[in-house]
N, CA, C and O atoms as a GROMACS GRO file, in nm:
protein
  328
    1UNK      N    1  20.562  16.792  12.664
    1UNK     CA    2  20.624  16.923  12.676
    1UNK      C    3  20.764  16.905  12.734
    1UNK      O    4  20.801  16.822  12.818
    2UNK      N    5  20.843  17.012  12.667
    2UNK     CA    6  20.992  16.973  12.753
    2UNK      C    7  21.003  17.088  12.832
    2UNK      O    8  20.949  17.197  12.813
    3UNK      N    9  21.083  17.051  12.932
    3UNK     CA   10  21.093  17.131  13.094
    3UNK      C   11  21.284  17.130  13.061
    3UNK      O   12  21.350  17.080  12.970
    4UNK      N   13  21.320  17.203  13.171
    4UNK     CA   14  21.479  17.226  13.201
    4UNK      C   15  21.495  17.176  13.299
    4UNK      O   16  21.400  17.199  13.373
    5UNK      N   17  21.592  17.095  13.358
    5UNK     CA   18  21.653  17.057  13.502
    5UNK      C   19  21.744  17.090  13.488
    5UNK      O   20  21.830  17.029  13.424
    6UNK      N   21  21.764  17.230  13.559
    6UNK     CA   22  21.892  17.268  13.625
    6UNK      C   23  22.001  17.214  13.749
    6UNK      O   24  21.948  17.208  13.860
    7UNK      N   25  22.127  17.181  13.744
    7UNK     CA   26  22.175  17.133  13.837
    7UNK      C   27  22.282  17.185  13.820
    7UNK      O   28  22.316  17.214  13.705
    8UNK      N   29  22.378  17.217  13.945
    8UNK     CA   30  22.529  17.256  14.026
    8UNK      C   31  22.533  17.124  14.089
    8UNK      O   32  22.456  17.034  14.123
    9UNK      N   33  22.672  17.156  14.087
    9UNK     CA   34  22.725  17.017  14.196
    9UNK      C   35  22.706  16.962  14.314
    9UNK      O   36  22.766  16.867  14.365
   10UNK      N   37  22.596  17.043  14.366
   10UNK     CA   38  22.528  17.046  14.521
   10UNK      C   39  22.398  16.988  14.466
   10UNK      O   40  22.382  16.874  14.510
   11UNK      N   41  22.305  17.025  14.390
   11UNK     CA   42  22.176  17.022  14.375
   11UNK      C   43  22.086  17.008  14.226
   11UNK      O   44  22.132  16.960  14.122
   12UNK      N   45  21.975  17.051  14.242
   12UNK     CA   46  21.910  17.025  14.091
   12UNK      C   47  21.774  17.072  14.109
   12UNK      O   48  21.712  17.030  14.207
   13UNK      N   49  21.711  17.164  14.021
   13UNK     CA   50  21.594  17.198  13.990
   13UNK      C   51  21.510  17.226  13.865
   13UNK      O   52  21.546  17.310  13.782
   14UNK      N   53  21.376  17.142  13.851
   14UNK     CA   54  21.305  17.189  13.742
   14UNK      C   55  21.217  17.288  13.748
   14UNK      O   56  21.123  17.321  13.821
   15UNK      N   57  21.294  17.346  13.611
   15UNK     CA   58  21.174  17.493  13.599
   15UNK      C   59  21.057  17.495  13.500
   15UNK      O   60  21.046  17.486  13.378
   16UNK      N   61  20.960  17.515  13.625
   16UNK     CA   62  20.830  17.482  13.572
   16UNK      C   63  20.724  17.625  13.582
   16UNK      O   64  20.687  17.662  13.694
   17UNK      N   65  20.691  17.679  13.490
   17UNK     CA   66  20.600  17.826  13.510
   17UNK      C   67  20.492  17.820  13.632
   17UNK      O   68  20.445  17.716  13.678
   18UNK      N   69  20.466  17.941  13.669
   18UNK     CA   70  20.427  17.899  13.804
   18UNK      C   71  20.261  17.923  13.770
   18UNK      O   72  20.179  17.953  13.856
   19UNK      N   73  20.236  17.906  13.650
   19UNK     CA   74  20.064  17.898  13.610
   19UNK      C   75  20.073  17.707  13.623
   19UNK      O   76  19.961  17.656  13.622
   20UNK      N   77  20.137  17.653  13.629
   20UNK     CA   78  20.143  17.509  13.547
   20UNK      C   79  20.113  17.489  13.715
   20UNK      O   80  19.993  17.487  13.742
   21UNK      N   81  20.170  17.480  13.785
   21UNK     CA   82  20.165  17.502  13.979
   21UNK      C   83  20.015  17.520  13.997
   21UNK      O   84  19.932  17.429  14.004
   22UNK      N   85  19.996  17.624  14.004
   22UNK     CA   86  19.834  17.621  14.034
   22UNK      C   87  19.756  17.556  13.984
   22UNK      O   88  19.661  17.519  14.053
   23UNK      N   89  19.761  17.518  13.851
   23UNK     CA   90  19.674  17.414  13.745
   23UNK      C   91  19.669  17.261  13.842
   23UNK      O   92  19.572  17.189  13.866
   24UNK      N   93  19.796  17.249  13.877
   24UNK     CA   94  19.849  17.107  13.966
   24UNK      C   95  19.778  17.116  14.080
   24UNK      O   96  19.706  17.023  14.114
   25UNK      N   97  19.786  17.193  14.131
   25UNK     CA   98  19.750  17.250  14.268
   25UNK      C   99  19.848  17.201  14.348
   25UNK      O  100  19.825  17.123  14.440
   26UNK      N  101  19.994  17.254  14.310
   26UNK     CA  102  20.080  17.188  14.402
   26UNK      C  103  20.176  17.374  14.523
   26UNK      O  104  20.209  17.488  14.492
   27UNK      N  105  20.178  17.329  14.594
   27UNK     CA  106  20.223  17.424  14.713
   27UNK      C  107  20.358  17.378  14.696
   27UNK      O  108  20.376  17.257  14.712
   28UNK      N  109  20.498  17.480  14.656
   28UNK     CA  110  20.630  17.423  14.668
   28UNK      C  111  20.667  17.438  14.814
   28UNK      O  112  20.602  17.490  14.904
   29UNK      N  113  20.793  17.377  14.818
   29UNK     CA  114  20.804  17.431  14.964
   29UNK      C  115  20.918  17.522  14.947
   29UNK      O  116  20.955  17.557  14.835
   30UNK      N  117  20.995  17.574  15.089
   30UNK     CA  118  21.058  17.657  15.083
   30UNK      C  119  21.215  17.623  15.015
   30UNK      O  120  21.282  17.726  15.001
   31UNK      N  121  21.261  17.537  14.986
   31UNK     CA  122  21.318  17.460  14.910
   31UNK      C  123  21.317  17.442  14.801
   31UNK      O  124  21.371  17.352  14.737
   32UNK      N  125  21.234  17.553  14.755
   32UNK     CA  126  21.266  17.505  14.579
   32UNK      C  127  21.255  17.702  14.592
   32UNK      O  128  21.247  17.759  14.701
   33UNK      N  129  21.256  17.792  14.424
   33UNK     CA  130  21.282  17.911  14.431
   33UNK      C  131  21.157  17.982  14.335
   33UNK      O  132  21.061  17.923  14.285
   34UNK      N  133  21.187  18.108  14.328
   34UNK     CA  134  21.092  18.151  14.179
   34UNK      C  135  21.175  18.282  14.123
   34UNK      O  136  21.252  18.354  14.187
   35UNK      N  137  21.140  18.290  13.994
   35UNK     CA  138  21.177  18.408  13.952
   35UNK      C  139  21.074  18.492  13.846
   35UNK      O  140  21.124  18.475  13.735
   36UNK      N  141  20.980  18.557  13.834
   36UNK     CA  142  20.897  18.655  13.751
   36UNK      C  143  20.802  18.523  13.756
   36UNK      O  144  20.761  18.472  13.861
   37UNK      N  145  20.774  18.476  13.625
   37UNK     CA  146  20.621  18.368  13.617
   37UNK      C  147  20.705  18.221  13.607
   37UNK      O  148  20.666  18.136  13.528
   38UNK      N  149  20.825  18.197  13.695
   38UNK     CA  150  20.871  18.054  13.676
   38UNK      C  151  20.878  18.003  13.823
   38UNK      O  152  20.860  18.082  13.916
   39UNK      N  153  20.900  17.885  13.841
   39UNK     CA  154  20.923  17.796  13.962
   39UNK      C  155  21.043  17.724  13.943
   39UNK      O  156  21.084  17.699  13.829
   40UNK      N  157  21.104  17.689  14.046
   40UNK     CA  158  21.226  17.592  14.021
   40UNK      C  159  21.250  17.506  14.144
   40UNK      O  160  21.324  17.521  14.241
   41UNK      N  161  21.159  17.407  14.106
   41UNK     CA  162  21.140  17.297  14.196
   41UNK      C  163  21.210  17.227  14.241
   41UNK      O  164  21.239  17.135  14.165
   42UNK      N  165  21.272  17.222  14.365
   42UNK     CA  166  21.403  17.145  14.367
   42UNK      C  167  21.423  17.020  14.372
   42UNK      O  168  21.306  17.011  14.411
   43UNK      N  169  21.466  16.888  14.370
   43UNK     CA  170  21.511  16.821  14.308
   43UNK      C  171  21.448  16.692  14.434
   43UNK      O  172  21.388  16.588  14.406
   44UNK      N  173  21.482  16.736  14.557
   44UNK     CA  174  21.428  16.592  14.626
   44UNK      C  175  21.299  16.600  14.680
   44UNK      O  176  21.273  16.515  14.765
   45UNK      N  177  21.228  16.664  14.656
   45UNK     CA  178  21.071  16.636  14.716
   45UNK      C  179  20.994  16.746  14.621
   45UNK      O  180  20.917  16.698  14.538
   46UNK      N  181  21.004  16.849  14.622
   46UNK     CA  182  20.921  16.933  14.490
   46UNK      C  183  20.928  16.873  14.370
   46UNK      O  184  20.817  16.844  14.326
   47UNK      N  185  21.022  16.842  14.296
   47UNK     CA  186  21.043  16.797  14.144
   47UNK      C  187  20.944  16.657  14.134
   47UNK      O  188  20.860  16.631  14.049
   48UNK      N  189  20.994  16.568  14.269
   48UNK     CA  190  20.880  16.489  14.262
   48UNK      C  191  20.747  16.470  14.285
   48UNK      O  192  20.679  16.380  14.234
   49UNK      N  193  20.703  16.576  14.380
   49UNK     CA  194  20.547  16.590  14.356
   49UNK      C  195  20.496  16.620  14.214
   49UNK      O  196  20.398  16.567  14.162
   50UNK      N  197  20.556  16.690  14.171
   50UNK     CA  198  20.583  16.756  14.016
   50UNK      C  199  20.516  16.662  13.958
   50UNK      O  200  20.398  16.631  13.945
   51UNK      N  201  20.670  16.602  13.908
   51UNK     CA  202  20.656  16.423  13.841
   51UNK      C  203  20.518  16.345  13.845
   51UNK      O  204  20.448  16.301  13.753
   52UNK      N  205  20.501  16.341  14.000
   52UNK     CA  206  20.359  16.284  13.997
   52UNK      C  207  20.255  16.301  13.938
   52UNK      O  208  20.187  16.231  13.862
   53UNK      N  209  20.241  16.454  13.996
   53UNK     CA  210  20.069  16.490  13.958
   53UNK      C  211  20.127  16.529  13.813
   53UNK      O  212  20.061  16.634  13.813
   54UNK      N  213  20.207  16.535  13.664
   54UNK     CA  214  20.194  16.527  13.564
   54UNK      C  215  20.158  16.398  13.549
   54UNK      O  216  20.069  16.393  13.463
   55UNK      N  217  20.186  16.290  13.592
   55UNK     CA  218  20.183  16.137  13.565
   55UNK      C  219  20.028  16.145  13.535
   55UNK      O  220  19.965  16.139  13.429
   56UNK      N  221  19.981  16.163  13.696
   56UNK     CA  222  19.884  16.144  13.726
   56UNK      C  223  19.772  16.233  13.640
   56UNK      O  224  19.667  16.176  13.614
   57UNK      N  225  19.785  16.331  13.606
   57UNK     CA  226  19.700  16.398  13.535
   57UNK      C  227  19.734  16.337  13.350
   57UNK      O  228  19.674  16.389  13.256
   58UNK      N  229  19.828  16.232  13.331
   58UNK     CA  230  19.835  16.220  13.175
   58UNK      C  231  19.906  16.314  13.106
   58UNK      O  232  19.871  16.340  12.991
   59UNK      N  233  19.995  16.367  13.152
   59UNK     CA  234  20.075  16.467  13.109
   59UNK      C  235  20.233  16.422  13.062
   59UNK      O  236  20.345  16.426  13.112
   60UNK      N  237  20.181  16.383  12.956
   60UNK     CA  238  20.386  16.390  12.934
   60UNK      C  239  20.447  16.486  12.928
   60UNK      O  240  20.395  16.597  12.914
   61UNK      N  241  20.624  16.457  12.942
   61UNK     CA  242  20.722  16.534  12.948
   61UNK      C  243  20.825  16.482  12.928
   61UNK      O  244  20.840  16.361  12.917
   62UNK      N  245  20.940  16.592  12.919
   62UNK     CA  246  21.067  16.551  12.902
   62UNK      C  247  21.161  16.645  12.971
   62UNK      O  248  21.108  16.753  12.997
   63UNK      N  249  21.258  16.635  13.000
   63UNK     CA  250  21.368  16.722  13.094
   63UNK      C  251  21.470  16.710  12.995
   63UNK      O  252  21.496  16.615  12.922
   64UNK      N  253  21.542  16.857  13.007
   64UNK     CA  254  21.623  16.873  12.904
   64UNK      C  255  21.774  16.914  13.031
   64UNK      O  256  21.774  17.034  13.056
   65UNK      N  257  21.872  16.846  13.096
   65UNK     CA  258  21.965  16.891  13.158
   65UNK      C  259  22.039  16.975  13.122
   65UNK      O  260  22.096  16.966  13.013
   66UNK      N  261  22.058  17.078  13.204
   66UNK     CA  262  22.151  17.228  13.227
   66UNK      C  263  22.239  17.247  13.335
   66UNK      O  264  22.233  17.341  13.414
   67UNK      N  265  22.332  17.142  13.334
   67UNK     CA  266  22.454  17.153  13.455
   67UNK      C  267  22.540  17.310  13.400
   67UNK      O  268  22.542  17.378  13.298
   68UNK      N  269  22.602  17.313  13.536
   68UNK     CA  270  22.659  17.415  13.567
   68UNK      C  271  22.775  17.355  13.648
   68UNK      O  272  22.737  17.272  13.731
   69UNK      N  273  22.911  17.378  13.642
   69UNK     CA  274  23.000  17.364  13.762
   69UNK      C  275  23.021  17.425  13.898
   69UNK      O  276  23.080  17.372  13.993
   70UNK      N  277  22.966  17.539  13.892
   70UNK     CA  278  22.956  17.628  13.995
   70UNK      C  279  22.820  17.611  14.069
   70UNK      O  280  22.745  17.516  14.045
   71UNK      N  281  22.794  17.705  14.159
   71UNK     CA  282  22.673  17.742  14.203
   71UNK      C  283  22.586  17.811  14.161
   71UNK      O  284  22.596  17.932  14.144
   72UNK      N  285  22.486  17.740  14.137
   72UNK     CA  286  22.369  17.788  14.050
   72UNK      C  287  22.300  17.964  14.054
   72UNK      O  288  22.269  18.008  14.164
   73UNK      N  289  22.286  18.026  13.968
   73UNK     CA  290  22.267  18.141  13.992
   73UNK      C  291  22.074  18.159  14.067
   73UNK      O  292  22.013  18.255  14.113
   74UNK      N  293  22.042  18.026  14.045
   74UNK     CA  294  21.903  17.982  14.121
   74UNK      C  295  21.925  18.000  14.259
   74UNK      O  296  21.828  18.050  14.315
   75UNK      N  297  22.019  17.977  14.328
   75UNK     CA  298  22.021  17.962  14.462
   75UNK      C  299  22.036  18.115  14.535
   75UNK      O  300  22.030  18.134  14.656
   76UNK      N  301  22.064  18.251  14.400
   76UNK     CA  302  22.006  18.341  14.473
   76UNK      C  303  21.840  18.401  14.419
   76UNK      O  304  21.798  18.515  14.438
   77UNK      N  305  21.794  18.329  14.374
   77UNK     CA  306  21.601  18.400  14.343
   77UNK      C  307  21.554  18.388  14.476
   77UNK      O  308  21.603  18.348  14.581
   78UNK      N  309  21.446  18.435  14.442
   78UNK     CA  310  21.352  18.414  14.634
   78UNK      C  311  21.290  18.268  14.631
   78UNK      O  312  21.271  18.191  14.537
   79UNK      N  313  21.267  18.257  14.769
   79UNK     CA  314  21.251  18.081  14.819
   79UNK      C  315  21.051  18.129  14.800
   79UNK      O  316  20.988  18.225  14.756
   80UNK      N  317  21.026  18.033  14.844
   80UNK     CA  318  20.840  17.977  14.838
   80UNK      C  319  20.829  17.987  15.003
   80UNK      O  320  20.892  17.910  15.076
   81UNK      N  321  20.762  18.066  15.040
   81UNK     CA  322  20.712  18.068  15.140
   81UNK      C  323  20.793  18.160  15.251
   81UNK      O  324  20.755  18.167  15.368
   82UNK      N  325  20.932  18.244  15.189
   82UNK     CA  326  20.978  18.315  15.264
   82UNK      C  327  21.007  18.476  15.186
   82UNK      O  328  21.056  18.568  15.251
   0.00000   0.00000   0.00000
């Protein structure tokens, strides 16, 4: 399945639906964002739990990059856990 990694010049996040999250059973932290039924995992410790438990469950993927020069319009959705 292909996924998006979004990144600005500060940062980077993959957006992953937030049914695919519970299937994982992964808890983001407050560091990554959401918007309606998506997640956007951020880049140094969410994206890689991510990574993992697809590994680990036999799940391929692919990331399709979506730079931006500016600041990501991600960095205003709501955070995980606040």
């Amino acid at each position: 399945m292909e996924y998006t990694y979004h990144t600005d010049p500060g940062h980077g996040w993959i957006e992953v639906p937030l049914s695919e999250l519970r299937r994982l059973k992964l808890k983001p932290s407050p560091y990554s964002y959401k918007k309606g039924q998506l997640a956007y995992l951020e880049e140094d410790c969410d994206a890689s739990a991510w990574t993992a438990a697809k590994r680990a469950a036999g799940e391929p993927f692919q990331l399709t990059i979506q730079h931006t020069d500016h600041d990501h319009p991600i960095r205003n959705f709501s955070r995980f856990g606040g």
